[in-house]
C-alpha positions as a Python dict, from the first residue, in 0.01 Angstrom:
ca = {
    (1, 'X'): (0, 0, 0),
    (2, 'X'): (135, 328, -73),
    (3, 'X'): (167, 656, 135),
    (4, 'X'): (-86, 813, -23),
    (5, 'X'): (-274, 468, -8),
    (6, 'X'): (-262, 496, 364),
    (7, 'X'): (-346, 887, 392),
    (8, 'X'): (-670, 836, 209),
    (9, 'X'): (-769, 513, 393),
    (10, 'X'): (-723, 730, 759),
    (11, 'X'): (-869, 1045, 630),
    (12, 'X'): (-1179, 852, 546),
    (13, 'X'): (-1198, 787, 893),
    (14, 'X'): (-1221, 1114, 1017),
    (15, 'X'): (-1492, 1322, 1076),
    (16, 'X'): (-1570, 1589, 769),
    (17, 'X'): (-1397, 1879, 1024),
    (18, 'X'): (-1114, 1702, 1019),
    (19, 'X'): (-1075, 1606, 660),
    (20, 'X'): (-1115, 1989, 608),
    (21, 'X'): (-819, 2003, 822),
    (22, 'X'): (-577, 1776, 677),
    (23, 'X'): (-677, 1940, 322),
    (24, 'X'): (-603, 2313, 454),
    (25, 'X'): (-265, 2152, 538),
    (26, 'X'): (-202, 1941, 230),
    (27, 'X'): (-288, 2297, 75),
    (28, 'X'): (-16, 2445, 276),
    (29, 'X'): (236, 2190, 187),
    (30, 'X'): (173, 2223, -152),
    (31, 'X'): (170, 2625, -120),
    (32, 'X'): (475, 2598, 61),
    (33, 'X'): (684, 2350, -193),
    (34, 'X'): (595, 2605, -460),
    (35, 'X'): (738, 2872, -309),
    (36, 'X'): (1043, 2674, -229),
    (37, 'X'): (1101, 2598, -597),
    (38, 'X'): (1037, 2954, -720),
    (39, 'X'): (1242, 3100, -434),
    (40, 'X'): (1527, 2841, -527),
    (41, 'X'): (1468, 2948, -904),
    (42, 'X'): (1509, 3338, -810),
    (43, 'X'): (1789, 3306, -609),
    (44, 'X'): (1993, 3151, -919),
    (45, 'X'): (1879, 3422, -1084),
    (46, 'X'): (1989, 3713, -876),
    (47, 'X'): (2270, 3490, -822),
    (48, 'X'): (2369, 3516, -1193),
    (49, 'X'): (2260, 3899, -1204),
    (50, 'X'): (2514, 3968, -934),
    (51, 'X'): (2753, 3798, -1077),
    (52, 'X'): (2761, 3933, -1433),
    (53, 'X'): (2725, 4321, -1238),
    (54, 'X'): (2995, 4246, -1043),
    (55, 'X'): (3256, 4122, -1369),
    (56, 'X'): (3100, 4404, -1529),
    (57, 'X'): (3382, 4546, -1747),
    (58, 'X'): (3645, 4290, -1652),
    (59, 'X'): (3563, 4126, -2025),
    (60, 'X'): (3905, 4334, -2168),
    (61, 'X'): (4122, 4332, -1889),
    (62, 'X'): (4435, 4146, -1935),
    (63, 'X'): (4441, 3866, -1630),
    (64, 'X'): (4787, 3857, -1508),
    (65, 'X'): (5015, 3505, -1554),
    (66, 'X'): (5098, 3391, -1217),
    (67, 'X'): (5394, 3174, -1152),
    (68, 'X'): (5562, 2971, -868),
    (69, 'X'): (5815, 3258, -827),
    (70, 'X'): (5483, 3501, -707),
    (71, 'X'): (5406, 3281, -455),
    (72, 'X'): (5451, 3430, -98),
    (73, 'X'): (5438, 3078, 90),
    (74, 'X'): (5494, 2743, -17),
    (75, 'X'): (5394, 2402, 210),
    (76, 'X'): (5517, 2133, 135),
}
């Protein structure tokens, strides 16, 4: 039997106040997942944004060649 086997089989043993309950939180879950997901989505997004403001003009820079001999600290 699955989960949502066994939810259905309980909630059919409630009384209707009840049921109205566990759908106003089902509901909530489902709000709540949702948000998650489009939060998640956003946040990649400003992510990216941020990240393309903050190179911003660093496109035509020359980036320096670093060697051993510019290190300040070796460990071995």
């Amino acid at each position: 039997m699955t989960v949502a086997e066994r939810i259905y089989q309980h909630v059919q043993e409630l009384p209707s106040s009840f049921q109205a309950e566990v759908l106003d939180f089902v509901e909530y879950l489902l709000l709540k997942t949702k948000r998650k997901a489009a939060y998640q989505q956003e946040g990649i997004t400003w992510s990216d944004l941020s990240l393309s403001m903050a190179m911003r003009g660093m496109e035509d820079e020359d980036t320096p060649d670093y060697s051993i001999a510019d290190l300040k600290e070796v460990f071995s």
